[in-house]
C-alpha positions in Angstrom: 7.6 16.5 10.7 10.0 14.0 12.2 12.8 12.4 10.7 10.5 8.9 9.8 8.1 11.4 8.1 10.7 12.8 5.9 12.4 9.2 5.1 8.8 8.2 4.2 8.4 10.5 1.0 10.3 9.0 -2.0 12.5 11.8 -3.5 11.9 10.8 -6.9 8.9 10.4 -9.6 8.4 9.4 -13.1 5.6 11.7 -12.9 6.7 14.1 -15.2 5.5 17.3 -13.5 6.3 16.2 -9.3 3.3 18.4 -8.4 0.8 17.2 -6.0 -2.8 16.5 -7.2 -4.4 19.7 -5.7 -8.1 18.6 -5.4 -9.3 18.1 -2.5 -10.0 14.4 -1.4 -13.6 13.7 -1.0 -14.2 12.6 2.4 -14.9 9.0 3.7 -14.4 5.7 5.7 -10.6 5.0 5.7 -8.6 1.6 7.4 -5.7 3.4 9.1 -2.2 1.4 10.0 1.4 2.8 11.6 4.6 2.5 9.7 7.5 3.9 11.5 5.4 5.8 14.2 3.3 7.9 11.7 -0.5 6.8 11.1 -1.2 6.1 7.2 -5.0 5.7 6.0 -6.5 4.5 3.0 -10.0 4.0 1.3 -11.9 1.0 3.2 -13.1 0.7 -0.3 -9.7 -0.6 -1.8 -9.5 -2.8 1.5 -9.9 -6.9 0.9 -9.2 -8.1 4.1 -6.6 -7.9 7.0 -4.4 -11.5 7.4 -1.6 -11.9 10.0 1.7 -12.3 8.8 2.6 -15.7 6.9 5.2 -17.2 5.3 6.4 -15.0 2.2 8.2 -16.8 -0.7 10.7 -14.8 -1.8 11.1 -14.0 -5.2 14.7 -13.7 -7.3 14.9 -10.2 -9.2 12.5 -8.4 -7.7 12.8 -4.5 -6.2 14.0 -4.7 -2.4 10.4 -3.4 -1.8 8.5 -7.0 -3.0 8.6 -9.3 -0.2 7.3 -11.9 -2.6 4.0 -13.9 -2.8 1.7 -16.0 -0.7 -0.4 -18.5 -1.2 -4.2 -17.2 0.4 -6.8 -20.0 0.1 -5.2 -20.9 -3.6 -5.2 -17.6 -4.7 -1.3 -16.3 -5.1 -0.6 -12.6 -3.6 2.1 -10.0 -4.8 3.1 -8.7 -1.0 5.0 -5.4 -0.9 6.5 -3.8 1.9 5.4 -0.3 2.4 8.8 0.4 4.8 10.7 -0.6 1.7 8.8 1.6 -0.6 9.1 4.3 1.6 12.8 4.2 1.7 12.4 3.2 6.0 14.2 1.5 8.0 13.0 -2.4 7.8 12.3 -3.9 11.6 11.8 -7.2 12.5 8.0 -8.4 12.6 6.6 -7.9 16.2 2.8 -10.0 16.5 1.0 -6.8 15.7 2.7 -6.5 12.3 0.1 -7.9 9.1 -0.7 -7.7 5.6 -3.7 -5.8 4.3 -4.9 -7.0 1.5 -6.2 -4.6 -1.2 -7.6 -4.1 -4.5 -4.7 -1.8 -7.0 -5.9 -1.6 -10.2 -7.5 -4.6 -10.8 -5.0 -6.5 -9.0 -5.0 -7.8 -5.1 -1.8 -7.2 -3.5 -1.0 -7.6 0.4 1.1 -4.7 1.5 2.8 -5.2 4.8 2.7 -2.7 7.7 3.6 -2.7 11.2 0.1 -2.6 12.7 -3.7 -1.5 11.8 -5.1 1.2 13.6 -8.6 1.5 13.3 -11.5 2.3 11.0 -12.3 6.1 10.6 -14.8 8.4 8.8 -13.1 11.7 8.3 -15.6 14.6 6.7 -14.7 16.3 3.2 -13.8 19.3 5.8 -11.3 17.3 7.6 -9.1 16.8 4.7 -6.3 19.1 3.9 -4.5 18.8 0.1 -0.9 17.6 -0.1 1.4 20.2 -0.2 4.3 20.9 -2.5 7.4 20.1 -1.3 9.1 20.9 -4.5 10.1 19.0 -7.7 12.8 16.5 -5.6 10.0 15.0 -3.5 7.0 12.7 -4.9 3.8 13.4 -3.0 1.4 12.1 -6.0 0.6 9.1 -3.6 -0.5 11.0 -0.6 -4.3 11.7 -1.1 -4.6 13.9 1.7 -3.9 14.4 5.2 -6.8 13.7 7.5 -7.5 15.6 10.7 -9.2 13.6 12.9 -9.1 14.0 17.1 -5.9 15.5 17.9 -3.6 13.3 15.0 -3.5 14.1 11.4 -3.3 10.8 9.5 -1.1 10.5 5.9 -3.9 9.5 3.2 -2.8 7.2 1.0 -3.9 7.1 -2.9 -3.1 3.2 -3.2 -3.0 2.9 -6.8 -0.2 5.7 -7.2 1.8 4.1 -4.2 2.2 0.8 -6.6 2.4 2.4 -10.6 0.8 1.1 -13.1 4.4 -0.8 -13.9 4.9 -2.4 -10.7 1.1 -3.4 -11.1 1.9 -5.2 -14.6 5.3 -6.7 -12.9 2.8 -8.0 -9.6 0.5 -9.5 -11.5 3.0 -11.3 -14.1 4.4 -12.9 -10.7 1.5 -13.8 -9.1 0.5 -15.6 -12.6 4.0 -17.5 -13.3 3.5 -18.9 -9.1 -0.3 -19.9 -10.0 -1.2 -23.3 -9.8 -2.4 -24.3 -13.5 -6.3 -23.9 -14.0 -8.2 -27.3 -14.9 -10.7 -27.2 -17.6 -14.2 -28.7 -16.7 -13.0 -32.2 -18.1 -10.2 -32.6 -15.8 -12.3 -30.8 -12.8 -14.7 -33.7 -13.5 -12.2 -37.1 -13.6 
């Protein structure tokens, strides 16, 4: 594992227990991306849709992680960076960098990474269980890692990469930046 790899696990949980989930990852069609050199996958399923970057309105208060929000054809995204989460190095956007848009929890929120990969199917038998790294490191959001040709891709879990918190915190920001909702009256005037 390279140094990028290592800065790319967050050392700490509020999972009480720091184990990794130990069953294995049912197999499947996962949208893979780089960060940092290292290729990341997760479920098409959670996958919206893939944007180019955009302007990000910043929010005051937030975790160095939340970029902010963005306005998407009236709808108001959370946007997190995945470098920031994973305690990487930030770099400056190159025209391959985007926003993938996906479904956590109920919630659509745009995470930014520096370029998507491809679409891959990767068998049941191609998936390999996180290991334990011990109690200091957090590998609850790693699904799996996925052998496929001669790379083994990172498997994300998306909805343990954002908690349930920072889910509640997303969505209260993408509701105070929502244009107000007409009522049918004023829709009709």
């Amino acid at each position: 594992m390279n140094a990028s790899s290592k800065a790319s696990m967050p050392q700490t949980s509020n999972h009480p227990n720091h184990e990794p989930d130990t069953t294995k990852a049912a197999g499947g069609k996962f949208l893979t991306f780089f960060l940092a050199g290292e290729e990341y996958g997760i479920e098409i399923l959670s996958v919206h849709e893939i944007i180019g970057m955009m302007p990000i309105t910043g929010l005051p208060g937030t975790p160095e992680y939340i970029c902010g929000i963005i306005n998407l054809r009236g709808k108001i995204i959370p946007i997190v960076d995945l470098r920031r989460k994973f305690g990487m190095e930030s770099k400056p956007q190159t025209p391959e960098t985007c926003i993938i848009v996906v479904h956590v929890q109920g919630v659509e929120v745009g995470i930014v990474v520096d370029r998507v990969s491809e679409v891959v199917n990767i068998s049941d038998d191609d998936i390999e269980p996180a290991p334990s790294f011990g109690k200091d490191v957090n590998t609850d959001y790693i699904l799996g890692f996925g052998k496929s040709q001669t790379r083994v891709k990172i498997l994300l879990n998306i909805d343990r990469v954002i908690s349930a918190d920072q889910i509640v915190q997303l969505q209260k920001m993408a509701d105070a930046e929502a244009p107000p909702q007409q009522t049918a009256a004023e829709a009709q005037l």
